[in-house]
C-alpha positions as CSV (number, residue, x, y, z in Angstrom):
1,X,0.8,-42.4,72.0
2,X,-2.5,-40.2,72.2
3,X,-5.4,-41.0,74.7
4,X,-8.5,-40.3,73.6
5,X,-11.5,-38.6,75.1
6,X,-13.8,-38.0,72.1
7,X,-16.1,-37.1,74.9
8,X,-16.7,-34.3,77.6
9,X,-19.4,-34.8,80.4
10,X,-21.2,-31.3,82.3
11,X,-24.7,-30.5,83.9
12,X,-26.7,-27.8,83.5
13,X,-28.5,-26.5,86.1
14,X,-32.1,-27.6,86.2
15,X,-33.5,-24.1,85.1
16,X,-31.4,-23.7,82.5
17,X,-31.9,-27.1,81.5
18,X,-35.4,-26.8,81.1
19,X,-34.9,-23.8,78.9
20,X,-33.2,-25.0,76.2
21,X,-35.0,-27.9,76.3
22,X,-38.4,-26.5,75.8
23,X,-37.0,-23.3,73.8
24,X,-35.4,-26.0,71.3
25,X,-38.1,-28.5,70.6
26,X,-39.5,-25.6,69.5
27,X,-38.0,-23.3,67.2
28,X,-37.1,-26.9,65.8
29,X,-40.7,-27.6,65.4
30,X,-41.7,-24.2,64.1
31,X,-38.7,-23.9,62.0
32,X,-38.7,-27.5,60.2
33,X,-42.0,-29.1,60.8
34,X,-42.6,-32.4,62.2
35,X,-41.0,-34.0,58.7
36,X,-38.0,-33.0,60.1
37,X,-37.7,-35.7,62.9
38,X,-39.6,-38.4,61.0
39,X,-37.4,-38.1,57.8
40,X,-35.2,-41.2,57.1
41,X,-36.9,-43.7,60.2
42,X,-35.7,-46.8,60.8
43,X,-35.6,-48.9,63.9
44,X,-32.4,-48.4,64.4
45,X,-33.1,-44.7,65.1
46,X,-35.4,-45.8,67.8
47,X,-33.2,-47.9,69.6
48,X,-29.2,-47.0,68.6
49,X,-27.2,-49.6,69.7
50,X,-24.3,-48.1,71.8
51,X,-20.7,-48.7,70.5
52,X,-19.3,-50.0,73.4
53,X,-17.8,-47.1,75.6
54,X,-13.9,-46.2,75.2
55,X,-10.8,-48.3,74.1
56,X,-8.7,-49.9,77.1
57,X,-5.8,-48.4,78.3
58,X,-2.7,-50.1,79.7
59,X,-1.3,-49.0,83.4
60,X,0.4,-46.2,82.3
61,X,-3.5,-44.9,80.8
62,X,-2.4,-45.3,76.7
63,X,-4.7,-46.4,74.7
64,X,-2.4,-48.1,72.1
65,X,-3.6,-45.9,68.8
66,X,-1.8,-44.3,67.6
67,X,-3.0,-41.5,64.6
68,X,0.1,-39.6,62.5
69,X,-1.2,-38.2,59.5
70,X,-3.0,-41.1,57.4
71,X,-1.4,-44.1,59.6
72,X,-3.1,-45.0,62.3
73,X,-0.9,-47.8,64.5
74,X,-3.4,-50.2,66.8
75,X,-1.1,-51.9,69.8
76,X,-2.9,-55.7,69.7
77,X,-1.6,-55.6,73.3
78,X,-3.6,-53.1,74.4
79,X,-6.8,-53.2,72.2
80,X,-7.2,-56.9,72.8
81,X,-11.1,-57.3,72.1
82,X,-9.7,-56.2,68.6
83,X,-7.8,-59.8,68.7
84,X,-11.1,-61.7,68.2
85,X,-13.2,-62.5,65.3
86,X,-16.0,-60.4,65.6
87,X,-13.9,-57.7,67.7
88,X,-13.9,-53.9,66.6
89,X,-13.3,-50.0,67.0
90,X,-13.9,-46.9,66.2
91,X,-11.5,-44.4,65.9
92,X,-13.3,-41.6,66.4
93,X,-10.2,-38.8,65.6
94,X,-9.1,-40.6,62.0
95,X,-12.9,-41.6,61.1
96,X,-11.8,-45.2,61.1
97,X,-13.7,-48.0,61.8
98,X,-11.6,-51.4,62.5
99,X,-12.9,-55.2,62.5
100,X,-11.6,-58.6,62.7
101,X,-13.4,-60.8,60.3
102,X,-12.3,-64.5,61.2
103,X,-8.4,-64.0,60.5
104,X,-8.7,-61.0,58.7
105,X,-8.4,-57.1,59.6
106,X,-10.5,-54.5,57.6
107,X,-10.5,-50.8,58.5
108,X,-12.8,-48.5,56.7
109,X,-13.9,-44.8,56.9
110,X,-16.5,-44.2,59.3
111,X,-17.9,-41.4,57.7
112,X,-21.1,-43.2,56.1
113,X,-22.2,-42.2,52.8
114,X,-25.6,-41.7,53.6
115,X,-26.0,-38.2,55.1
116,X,-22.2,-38.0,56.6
117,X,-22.8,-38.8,60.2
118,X,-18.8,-40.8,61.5
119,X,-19.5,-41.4,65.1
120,X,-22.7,-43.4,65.5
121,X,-21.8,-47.0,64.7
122,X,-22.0,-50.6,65.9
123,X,-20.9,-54.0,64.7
124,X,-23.0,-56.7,65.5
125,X,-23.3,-60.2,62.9
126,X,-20.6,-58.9,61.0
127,X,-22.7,-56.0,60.1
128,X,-21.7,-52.5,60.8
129,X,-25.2,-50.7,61.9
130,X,-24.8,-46.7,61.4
131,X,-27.6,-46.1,64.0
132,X,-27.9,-42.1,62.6
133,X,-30.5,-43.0,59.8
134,X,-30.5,-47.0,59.7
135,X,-27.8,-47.7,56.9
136,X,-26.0,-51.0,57.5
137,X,-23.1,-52.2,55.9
138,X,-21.2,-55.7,55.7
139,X,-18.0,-55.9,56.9
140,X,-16.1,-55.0,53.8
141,X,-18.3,-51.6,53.4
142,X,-20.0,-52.8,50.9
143,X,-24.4,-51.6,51.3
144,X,-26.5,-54.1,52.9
145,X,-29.3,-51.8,53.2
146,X,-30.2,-48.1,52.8
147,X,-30.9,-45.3,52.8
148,X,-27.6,-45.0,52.0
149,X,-26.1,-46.3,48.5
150,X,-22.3,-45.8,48.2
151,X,-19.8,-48.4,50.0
152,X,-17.8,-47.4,52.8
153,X,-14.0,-46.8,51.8
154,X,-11.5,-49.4,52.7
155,X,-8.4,-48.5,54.0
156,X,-5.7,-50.6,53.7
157,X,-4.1,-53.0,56.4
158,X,-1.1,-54.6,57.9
159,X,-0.3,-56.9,60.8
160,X,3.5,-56.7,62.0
161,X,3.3,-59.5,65.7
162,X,1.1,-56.9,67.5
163,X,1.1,-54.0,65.8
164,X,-1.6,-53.2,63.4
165,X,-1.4,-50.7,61.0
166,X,-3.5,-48.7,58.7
167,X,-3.3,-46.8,55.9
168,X,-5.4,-44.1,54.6
């Protein structure tokens, strides 16, 4: 099984730092205007709700997903918060967002159709929130509200004791 690290921490010194940040905000400003960074607002762009940090691992430091082509196995064992109604993930190297709806499983791409953004999610009221632009959709991926006006795919699903599988 894979453990995955979608992410990579460093720290640049403060000069350098500085720098880009100064240099950045603007050739961005000069380059695109201000419409740039106020295009698409929502509160949710303000305030992006964090998706929870990184999927448990057992002793051994597995995660329990598992990604082979367009099946992606979940271990239940493992990725226990996934167990409860209201429980989800996102799989950041299939682009697969997972949820437990009362009894039920639904997995669905986690590329939104808005603008394309996969990574920025969270699930709260049975609501997937993409917090890139503000697009929120129920948990079947179907458009509560825009920008964005396209359902999510769904992705079908299959529950074998503890072993959940998806397939793209």
């Amino acid at each position: 099984m894979d453990n995955f690290s979608p992410f990579q921490t460093g720290k640049l010194t403060k000069s350098r730092r500085e720098f880009i940040e100064k240099s950045g905000v603007s050739i961005a400003l000069s380059v695109f205007g201000m419409g740039f960074f106020t295009a698409c607002t929502d509160s949710a762009d303000m305030n992006p709700v964090p998706s929870g940090g990184t999927p448990p691992k057992d002793a051994s430091g597995n995660t329990g997903i598992m990604v082979s082509g367009n099946t992606i196995t979940v271990d239940l064992k493992i990725q226990t918060g996934l167990k409860l109604s209201g429980g989800w993930l996102l799989i950041n190297t299939a682009k697969v967002l997972v949820s437990k709806v009362g009894e039920s499983f639904v997995a669905l791409t986690s590329v939104c159709t808005h603008e394309g953004c996969d990574t920025n999610w969270s699930f709260t009221n049975s609501t997937y929130n993409c917090s890139c632009h503000g697009s929120k959709f129920d948990a079947q991926g179907n458009v509560v509200s825009g920008p964005a006006t396209t359902p999510l795919k769904v992705y079908e699903t299959e529950l074998s004791g503890e072993i959940l599988t998806i397939k793209k």
